[in-house]
C-alpha positions as CSV (number, residue, x, y, z in Angstrom):
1,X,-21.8,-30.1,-52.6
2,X,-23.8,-26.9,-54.0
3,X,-24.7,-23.7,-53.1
4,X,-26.9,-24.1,-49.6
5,X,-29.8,-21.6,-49.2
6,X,-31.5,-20.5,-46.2
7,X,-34.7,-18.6,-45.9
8,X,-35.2,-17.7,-42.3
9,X,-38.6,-16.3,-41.0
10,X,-37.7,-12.6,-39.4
11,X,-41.4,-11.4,-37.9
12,X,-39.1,-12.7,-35.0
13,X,-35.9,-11.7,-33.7
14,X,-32.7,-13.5,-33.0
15,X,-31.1,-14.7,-29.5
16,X,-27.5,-15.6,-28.6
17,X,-27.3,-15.9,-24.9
18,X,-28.5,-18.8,-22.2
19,X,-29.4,-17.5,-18.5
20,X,-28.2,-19.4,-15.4
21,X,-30.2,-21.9,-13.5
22,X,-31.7,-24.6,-15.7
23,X,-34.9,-26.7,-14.8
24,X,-36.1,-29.5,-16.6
25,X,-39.9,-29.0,-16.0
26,X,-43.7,-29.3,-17.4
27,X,-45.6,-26.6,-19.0
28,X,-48.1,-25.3,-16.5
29,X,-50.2,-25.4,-19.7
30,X,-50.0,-28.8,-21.4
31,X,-52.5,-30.3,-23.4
32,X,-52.9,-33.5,-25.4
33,X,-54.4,-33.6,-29.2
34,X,-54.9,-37.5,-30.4
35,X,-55.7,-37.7,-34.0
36,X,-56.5,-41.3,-36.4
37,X,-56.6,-41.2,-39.8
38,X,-57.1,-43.5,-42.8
39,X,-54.8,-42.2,-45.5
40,X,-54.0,-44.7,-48.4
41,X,-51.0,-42.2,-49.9
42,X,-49.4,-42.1,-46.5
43,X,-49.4,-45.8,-45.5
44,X,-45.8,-46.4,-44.4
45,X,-46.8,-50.1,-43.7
46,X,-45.7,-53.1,-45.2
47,X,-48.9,-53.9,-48.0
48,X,-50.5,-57.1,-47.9
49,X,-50.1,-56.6,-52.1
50,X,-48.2,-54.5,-54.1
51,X,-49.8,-51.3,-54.3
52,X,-50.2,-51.1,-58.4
53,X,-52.1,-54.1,-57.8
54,X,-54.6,-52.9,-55.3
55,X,-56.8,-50.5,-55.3
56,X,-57.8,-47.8,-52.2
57,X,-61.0,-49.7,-51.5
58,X,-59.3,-53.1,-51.3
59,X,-56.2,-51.3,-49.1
60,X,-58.9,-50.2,-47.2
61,X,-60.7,-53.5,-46.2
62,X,-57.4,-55.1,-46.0
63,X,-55.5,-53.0,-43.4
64,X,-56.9,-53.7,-39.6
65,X,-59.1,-50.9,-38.2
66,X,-58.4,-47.7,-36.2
67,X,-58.9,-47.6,-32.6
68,X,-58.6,-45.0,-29.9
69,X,-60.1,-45.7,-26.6
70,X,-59.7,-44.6,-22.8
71,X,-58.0,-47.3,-20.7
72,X,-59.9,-46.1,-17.2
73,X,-59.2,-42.5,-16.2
74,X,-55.8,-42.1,-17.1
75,X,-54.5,-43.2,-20.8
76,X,-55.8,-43.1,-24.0
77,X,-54.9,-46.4,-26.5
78,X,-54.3,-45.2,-29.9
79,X,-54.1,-49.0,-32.2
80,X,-54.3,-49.7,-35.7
81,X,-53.7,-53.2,-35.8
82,X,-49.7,-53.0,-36.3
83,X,-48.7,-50.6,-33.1
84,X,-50.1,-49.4,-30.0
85,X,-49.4,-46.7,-28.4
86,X,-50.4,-46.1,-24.7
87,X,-50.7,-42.5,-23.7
88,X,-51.6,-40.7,-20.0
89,X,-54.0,-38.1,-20.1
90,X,-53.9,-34.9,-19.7
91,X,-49.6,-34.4,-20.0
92,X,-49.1,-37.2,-22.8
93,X,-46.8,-39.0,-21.4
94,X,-45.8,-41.9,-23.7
95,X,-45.8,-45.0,-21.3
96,X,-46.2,-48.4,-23.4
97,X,-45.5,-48.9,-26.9
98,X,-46.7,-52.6,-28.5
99,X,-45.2,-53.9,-31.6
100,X,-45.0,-57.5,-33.1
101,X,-46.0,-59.1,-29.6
102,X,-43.3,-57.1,-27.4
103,X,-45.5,-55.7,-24.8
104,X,-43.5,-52.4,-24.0
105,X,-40.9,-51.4,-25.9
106,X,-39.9,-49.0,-23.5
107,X,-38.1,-49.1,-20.2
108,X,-40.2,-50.4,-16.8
109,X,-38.9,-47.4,-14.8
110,X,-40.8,-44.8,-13.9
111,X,-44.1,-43.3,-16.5
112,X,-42.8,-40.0,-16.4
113,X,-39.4,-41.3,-17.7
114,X,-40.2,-43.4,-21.1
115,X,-41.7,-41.5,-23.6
116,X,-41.8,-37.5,-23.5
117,X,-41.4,-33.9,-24.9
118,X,-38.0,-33.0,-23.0
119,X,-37.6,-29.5,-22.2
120,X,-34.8,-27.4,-20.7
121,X,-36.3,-23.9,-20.3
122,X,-36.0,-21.3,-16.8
123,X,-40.1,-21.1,-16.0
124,X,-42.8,-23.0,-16.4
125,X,-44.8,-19.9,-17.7
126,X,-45.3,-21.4,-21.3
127,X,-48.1,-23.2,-23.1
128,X,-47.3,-26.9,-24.5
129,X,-49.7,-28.5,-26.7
130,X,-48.4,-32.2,-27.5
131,X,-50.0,-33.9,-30.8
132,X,-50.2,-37.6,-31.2
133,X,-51.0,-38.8,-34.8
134,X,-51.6,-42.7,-35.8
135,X,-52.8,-43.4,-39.6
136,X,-54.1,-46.3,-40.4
137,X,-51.8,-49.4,-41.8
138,X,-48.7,-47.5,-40.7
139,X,-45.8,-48.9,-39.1
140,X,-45.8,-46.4,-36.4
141,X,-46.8,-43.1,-35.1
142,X,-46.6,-39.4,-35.6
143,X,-46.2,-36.4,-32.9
144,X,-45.4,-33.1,-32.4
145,X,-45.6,-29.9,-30.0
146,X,-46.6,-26.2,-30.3
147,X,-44.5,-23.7,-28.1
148,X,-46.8,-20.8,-27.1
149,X,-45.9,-17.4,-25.3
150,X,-49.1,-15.0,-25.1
151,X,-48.4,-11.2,-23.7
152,X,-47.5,-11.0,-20.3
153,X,-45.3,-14.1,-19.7
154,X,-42.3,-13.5,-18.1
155,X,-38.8,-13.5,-19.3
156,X,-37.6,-17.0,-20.1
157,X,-34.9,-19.0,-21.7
158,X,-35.6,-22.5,-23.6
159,X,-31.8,-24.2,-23.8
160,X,-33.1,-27.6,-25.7
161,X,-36.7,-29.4,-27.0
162,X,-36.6,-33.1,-28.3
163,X,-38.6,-35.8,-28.0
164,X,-37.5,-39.0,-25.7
165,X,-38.0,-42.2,-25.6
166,X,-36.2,-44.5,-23.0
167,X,-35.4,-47.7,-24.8
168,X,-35.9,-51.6,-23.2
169,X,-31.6,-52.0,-23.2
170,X,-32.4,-56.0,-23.3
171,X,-33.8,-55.2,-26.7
172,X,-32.2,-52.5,-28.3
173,X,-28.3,-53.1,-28.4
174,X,-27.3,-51.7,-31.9
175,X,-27.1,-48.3,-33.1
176,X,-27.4,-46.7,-36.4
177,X,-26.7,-43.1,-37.2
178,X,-25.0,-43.2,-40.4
179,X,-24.1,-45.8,-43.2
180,X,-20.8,-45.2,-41.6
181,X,-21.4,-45.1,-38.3
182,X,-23.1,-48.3,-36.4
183,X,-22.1,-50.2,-33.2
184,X,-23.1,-52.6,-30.7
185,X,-23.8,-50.2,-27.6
186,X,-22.8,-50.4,-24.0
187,X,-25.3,-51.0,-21.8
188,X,-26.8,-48.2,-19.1
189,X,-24.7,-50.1,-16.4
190,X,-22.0,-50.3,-18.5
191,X,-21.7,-46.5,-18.6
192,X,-22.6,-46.2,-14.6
193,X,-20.0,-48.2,-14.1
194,X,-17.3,-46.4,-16.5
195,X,-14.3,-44.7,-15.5
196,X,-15.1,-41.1,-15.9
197,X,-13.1,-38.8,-17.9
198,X,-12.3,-35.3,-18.9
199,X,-16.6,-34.9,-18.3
200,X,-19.2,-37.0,-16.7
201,X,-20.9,-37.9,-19.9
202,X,-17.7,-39.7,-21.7
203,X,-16.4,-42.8,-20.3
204,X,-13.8,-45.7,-20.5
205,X,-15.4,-49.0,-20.3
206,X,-14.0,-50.8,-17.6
207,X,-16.2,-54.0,-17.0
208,X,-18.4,-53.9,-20.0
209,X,-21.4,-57.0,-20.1
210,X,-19.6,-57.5,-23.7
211,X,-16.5,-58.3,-23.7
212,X,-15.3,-56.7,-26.8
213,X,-16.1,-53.8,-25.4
214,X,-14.0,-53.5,-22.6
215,X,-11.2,-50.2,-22.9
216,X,-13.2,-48.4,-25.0
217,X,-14.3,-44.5,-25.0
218,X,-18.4,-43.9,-25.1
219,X,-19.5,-40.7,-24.4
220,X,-22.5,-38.3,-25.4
221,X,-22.2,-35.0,-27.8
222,X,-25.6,-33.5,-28.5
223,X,-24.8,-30.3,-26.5
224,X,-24.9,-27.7,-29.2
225,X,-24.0,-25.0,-26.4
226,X,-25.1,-21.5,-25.3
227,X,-25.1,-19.4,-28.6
228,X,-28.1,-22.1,-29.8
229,X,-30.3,-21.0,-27.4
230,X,-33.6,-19.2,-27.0
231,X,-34.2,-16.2,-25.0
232,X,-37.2,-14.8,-24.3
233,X,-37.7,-11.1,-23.0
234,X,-40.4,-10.2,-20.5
235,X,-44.0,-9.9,-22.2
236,X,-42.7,-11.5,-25.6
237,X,-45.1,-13.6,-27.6
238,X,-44.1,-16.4,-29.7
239,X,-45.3,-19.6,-30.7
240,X,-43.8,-22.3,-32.9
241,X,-44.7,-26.0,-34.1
242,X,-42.1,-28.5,-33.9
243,X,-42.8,-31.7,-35.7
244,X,-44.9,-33.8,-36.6
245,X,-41.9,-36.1,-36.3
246,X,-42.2,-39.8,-37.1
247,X,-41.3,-42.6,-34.9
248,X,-40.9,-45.8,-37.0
249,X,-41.0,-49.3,-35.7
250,X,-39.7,-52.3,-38.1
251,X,-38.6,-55.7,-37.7
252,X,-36.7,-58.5,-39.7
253,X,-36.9,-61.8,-38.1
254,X,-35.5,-63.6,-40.7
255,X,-32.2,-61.6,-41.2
256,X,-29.8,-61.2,-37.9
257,X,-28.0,-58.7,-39.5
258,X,-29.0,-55.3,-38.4
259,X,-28.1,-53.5,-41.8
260,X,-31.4,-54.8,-43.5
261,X,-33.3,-52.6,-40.7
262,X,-31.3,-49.8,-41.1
263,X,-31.8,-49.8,-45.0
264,X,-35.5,-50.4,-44.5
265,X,-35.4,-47.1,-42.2
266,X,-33.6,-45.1,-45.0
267,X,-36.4,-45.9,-47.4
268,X,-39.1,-45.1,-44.8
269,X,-37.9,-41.7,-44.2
270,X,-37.7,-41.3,-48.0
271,X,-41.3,-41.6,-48.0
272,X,-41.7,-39.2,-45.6
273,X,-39.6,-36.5,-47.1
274,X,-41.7,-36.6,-50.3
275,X,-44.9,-36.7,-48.3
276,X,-44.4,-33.0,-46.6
277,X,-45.7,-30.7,-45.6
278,X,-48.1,-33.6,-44.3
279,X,-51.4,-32.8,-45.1
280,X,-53.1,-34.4,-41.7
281,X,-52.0,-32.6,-38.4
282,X,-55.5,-30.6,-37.9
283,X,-54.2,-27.5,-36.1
284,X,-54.1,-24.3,-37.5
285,X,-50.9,-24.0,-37.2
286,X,-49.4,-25.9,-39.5
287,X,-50.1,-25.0,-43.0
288,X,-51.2,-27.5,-45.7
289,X,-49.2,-27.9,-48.7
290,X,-52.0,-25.5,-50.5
291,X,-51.1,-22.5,-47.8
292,X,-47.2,-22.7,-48.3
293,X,-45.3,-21.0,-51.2
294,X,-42.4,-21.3,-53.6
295,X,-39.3,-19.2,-54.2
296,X,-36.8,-20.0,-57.4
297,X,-34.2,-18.4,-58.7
298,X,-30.3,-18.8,-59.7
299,X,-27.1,-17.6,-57.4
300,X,-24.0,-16.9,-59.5
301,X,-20.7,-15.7,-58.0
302,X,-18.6,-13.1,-58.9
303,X,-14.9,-12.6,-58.0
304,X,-12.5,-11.4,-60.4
305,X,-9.2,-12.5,-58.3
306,X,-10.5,-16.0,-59.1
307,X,-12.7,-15.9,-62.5
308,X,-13.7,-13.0,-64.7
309,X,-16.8,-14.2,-65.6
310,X,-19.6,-15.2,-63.4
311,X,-19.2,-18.8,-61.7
312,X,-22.2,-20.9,-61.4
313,X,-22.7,-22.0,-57.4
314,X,-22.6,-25.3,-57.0
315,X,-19.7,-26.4,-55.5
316,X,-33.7,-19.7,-35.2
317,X,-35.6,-18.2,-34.2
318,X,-38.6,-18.7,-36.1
319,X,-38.9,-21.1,-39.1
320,X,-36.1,-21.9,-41.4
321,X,-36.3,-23.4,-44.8
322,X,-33.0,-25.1,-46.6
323,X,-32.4,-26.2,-50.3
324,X,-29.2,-26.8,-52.0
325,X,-29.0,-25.5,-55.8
326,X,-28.1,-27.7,-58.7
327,X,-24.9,-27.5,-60.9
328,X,-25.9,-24.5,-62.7
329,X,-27.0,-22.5,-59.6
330,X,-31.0,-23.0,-60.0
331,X,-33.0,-23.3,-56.7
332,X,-36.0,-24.0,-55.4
333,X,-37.6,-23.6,-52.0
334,X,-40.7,-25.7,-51.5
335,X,-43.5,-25.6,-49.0
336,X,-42.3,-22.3,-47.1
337,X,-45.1,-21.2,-44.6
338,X,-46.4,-18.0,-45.2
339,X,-44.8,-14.7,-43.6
340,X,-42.0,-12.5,-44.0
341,X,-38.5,-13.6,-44.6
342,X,-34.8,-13.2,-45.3
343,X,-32.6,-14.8,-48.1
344,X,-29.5,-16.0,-47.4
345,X,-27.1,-18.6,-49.3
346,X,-23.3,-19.4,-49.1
347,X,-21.2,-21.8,-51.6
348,X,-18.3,-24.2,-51.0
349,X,-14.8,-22.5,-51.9
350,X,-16.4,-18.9,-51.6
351,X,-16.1,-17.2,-48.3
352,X,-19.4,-15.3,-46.7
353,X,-22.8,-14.8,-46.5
354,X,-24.6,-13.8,-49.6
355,X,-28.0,-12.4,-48.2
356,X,-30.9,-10.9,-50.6
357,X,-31.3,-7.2,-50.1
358,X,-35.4,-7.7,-50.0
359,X,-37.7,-9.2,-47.8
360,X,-39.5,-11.8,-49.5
361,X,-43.3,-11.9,-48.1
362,X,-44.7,-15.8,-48.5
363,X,-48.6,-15.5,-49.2
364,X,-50.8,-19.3,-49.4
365,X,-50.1,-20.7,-52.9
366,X,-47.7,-18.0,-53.8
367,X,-44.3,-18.3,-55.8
368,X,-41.6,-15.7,-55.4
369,X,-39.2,-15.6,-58.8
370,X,-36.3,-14.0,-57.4
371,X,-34.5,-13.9,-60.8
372,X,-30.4,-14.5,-61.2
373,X,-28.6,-13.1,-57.6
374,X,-24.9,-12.4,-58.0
375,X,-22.9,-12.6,-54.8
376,X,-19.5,-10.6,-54.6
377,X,-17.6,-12.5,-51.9
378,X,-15.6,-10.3,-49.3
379,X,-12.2,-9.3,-51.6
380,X,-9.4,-6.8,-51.5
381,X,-6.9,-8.0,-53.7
382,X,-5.5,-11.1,-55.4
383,X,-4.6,-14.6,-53.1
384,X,-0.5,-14.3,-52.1
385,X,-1.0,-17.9,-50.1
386,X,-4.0,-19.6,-48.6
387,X,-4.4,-22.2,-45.6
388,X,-6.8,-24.9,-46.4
389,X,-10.5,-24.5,-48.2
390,X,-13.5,-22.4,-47.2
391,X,-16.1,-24.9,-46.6
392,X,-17.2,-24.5,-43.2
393,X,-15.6,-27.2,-41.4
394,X,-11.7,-28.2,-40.7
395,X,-11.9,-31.4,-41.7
396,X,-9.2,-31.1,-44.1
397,X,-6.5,-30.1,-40.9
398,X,-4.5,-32.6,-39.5
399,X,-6.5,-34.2,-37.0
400,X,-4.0,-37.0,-34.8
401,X,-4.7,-40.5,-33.6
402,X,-6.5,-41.0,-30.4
403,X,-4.3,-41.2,-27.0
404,X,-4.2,-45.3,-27.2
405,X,-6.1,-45.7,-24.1
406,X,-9.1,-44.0,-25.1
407,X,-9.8,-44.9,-28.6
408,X,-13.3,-45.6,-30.1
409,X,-12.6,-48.3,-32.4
410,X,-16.1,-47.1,-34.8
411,X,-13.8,-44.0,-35.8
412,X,-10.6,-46.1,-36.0
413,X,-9.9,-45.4,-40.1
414,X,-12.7,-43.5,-40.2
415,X,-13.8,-40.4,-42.1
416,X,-14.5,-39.2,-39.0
417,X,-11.8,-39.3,-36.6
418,X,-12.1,-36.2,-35.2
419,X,-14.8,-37.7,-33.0
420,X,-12.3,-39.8,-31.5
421,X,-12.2,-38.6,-27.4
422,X,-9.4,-36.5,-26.0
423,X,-8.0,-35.3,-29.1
424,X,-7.5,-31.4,-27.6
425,X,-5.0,-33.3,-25.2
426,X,-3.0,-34.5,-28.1
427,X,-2.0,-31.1,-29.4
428,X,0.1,-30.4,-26.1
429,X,2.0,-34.3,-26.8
430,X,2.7,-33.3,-30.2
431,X,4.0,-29.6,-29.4
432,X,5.5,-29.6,-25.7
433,X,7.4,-27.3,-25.9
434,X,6.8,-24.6,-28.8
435,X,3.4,-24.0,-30.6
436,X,2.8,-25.2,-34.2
437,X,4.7,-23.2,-36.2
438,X,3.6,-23.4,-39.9
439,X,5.6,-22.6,-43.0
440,X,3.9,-20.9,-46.1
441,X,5.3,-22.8,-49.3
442,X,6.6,-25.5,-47.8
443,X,4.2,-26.8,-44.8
444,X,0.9,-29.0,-45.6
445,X,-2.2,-28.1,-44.5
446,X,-3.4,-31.6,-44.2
447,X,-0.4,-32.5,-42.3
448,X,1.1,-29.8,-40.4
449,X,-1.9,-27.7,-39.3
450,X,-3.6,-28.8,-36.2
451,X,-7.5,-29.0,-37.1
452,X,-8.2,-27.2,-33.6
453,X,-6.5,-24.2,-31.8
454,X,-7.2,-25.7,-28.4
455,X,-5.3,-26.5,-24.7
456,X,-3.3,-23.6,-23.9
457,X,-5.1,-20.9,-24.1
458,X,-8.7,-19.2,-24.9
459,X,-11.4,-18.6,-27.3
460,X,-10.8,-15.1,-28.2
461,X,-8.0,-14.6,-30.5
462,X,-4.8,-12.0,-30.8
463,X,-3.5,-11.1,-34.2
464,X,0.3,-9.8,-34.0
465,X,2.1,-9.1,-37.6
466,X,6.5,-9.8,-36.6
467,X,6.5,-8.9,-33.1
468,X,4.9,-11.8,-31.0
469,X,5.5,-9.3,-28.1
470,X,3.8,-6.1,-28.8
471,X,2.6,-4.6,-25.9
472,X,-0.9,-4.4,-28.1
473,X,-2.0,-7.0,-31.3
474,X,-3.0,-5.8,-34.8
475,X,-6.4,-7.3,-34.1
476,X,-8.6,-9.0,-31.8
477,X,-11.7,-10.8,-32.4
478,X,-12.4,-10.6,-28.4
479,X,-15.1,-13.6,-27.2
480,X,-16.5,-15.7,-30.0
481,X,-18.3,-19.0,-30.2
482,X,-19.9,-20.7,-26.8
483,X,-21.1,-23.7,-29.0
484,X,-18.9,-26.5,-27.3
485,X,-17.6,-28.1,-30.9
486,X,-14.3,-29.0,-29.0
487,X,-16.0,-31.2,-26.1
488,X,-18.5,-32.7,-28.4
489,X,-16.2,-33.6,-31.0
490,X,-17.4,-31.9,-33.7
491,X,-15.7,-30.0,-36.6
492,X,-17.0,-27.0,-36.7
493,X,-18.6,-24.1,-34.9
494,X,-20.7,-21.2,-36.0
495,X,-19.4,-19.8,-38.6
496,X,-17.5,-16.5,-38.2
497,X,-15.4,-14.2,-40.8
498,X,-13.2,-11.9,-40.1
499,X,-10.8,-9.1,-42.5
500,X,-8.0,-7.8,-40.8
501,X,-6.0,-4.9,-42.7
502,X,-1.7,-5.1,-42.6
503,X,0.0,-2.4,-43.3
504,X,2.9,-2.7,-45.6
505,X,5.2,-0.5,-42.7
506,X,4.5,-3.5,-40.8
507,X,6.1,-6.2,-43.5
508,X,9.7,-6.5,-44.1
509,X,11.3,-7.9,-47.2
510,X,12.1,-11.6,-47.3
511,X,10.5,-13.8,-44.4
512,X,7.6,-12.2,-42.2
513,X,5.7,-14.1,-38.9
514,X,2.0,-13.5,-38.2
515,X,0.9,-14.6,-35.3
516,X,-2.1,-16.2,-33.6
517,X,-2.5,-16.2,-30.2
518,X,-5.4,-17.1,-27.8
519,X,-5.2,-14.4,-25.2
520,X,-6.0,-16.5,-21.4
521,X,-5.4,-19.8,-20.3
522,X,-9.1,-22.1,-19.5
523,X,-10.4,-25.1,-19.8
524,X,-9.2,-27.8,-22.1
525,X,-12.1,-27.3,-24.2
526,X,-11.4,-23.5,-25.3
527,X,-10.1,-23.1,-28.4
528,X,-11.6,-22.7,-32.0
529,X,-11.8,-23.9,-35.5
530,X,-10.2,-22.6,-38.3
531,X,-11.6,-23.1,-41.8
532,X,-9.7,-21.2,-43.8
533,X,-6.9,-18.5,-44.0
534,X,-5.6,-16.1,-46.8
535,X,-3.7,-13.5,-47.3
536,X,-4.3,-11.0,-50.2
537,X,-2.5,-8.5,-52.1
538,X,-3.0,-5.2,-52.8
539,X,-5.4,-4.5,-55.7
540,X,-4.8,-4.1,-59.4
541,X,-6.6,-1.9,-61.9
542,X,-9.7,-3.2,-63.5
């Protein structure tokens, strides 16, 4: 995996906290944009001939027209002859989607609960616009929404924005997230009529309508937590576009096997990747390809405790842009919206942050050469011993097997296991009556070091150097991390690094304890991640 860049957009600041008191609600200022287009290069549709074979005037006859039209007072009918896509006027609710005969996709409950722009935010005092786009011999449909905040509005908080749509559960039965991970699903009665566990959204199947089913854990983990949150102060502007995002609709009638779809997906969002920035969405705000800009350049690292010589790195608020850098350290950051921004990049097996010491402004067209940037990683002194690899996650920890009656079979033998439910309970079965106690030179980290610091006590952590009873630790890091990666079965949180100076009075010769305690006892979902520990020496001369 290489080097992993960030440019993040700072005319904006950065929030960390989530108020009290959340309301799923409407804008009080929504309104609806519906664009058609004929674009050949953008055609995600199945051709009726090869395209190298065809040219854009024949495409053109071929495909069926576009159509929008009002459907009495309350909808607008965007079709182009392969989907159909009902809208109401004036909030955009998505109500009926039509594809290959099926006359709504989406659930028969209620209009205001099929197709929508979800929102979790504490007042209504913010302007939505919601974009539909449909292009013309394309298997499906385009949409996205701009956030405003003009002077004047009133504090706010926005927890979570995603788009929705509530599925037809006698069609859709399969999921795909992954190559790796794909499974019948439960049905919505199913779930309703779980056994509830540990929290409301994770079940055990007790009566499932399939069989095979029955026994097993489901349970939902998209809660990212507090510390992703947006918070607004009192009179703040801000305004953001979020999309356009593309909602694909295929088929494969003569192949019962689920994995030709899902491949056919892959290869659709291939397209789209090479096809932004799109160059159709009409608003303003969204810059065409011509009005982003470029930055390159090449990140080497330098620390002499592990190399002499510089090693090549590859192993918000407002807008971010990602790349990853090659083997020799060479980047590239494409299609960057104009405005001012920070650098920032970090490399597998390297601890920190390396962040550029300039502001790099983006102008329309522009490219930025940044040049060769050397990062020197936080270091005191040469490695005495180390604890697992600094690469952002704890997957290489010991993670245990599942409580037996509450196993997900999808992450039996799976790369994944830690998404297996329960999983903070089994630290207490393995260690009931002593914490893990792990030797250096003779314990494995893959074997003896539990991937989570959970169950018995709380997020904030102690530091004590031989006396596990000193009235006062060496260090504390107090409160870190409200992002949930226990309870939603991730494998890592946001990422936090911390140096704590020993004291040589404090060692003694031959065997010395450190300790690492969490400081109050909560919920069984407190507890943190650790990615990687080290202990240094003191330094030597040049």
């Amino acid at each position: 995996m290489g080097t992993v860049f960030k440019l993040v957009l700072i005319d904006h600041r950065t929030v960390m906290e989530k108020a009290a008191g959340w309301k799923r609600q409407w804008g009080l200022f929504v309104l609806l944009i519906v664009q058609l287009f004929f674009i050949v290069e953008a055609s995600g549709a199945t051709p009726v001939r090869g395209p190298g074979s065809i040219n854009s005037r024949e495409l053109k006859s071929s495909l069926p027209p576009l159509r929008l039209h009002r459907l009495g007072h309350d909808y607008v009918v965007m079709d182009n002859g392969i989907v159909m896509v009902t809208l109401s006027t004036p909030k955009g609710l998505v109500t009926r989607i039509q594809y290959q005969g099926i006359d709504n996709i989406l659930e028969y409950n209620k209009e205001t609960n099929r197709g929508y722009w979800d929102i979790l935010w504490t007042t209504t005092r913010e302007r939505v616009l919601d974009g539909f786009v449909m292009l013309r011999g394309s298997s499906g449909f385009y949409t996205y929404s701009i956030f405003e905040r003009l002077e004047g509005f009133p504090a706010m908080t926005i927890d979570q924005g995603r788009v929705a749509f509530k599925l037809q559960h006698k069609l859709f039965n399969y999921m795909a997230i992954s190559d790796t991970r794909q499974r019948v699903m439960p049905t919505p009665y199913d779930r309703s009529n779980g056994q509830p566990l540990d929290y409301h959204e994770a079940v055990v199947l007790t009566n499932p309508s399939n069989p095979q089913l029955k026994g097993e854990v489901f349970f939902s983990n998209h809660y990212a937590g507090r510390t992703m949150s947006l918070e607004f102060q009192d009179g703040e502007p801000w305004k953001k576009v979020f999309g356009p995002v593309f909602i694909y609709l295929n088929s494969d009638s003569a192949n019962k096997d689920p994995s030709s779809l899902w491949e056919d997906a892959k290869k659709q969002s291939v397209r789209e990747t090479e096809s932004w920035p799109y160059d159709f969405p009409l608003s303003e705000d969204f810059p065409t390809a011509k009005q982003r800009g470029t930055v390159t350049g090449r990140l080497l690292v330098h620390d002499r405790y592990i190399n002499r010589n510089l090693i090549n790195a590859n192993s918000a608020y407002g807008y971010q842009f990602w790349t990853r850098a090659d083997a020799e350290g060479h980047f590239v950051i494409k299609g960057i919206r104009p405005g001012n921004y920070s650098l920032y990049a970090w490399a597998p097996g390297i601890i920190g942050d390396y962040r550029y010491d300039n502001f790099i402004n983006i102008a329309p067209g522009g490219e930025i050469r940044v040049g060769n940037l050397v990062y020197y990683p936080p270091r005191v002194g040469p490695t005495l011993w180390e604890i697992g690899v600094p690469d952002r996650t704890a997957a290489e920890f010991f993670v245990p097997d599942p409580d037996s009656k509450r196993v997900n079979n999808l992450y039996t033998d799976h790369a994944d296991r830690f998404r297996q439910y329960g999983l903070w309970d089994r630290y207490s079965d393995l260690y009931p009556n002593h914490d893990l106690i792990f030797n250096v030179g003779t314990s494995s980290y893959q074997k003896n070091w539990f991937f989570a610091h959970v169950t018995r006590k709380q997020n904030n952590t102690y530091v004590r150097v031989n006396n596990p009873r000193a009235a006062y630790p060496h260090f504390t890091t107090r409160l870190i991390g409200r992002d949930n990666a226990i309870a939603r079965h991730g494998i890592h949180g946001l990422y936090s690094l911390y140096s704590v100076d020993i004291s040589s009075l404090q060692l003694v010769k031959g065997s010395n304890s450190i300790y690492l305690t969490q400081s109050r006892g909560g919920s069984p979902f407190n507890g943190l991640m650790y990615d990687y520990l080290r202990l240094e020496g003191p330094p030597y001369a040049s």
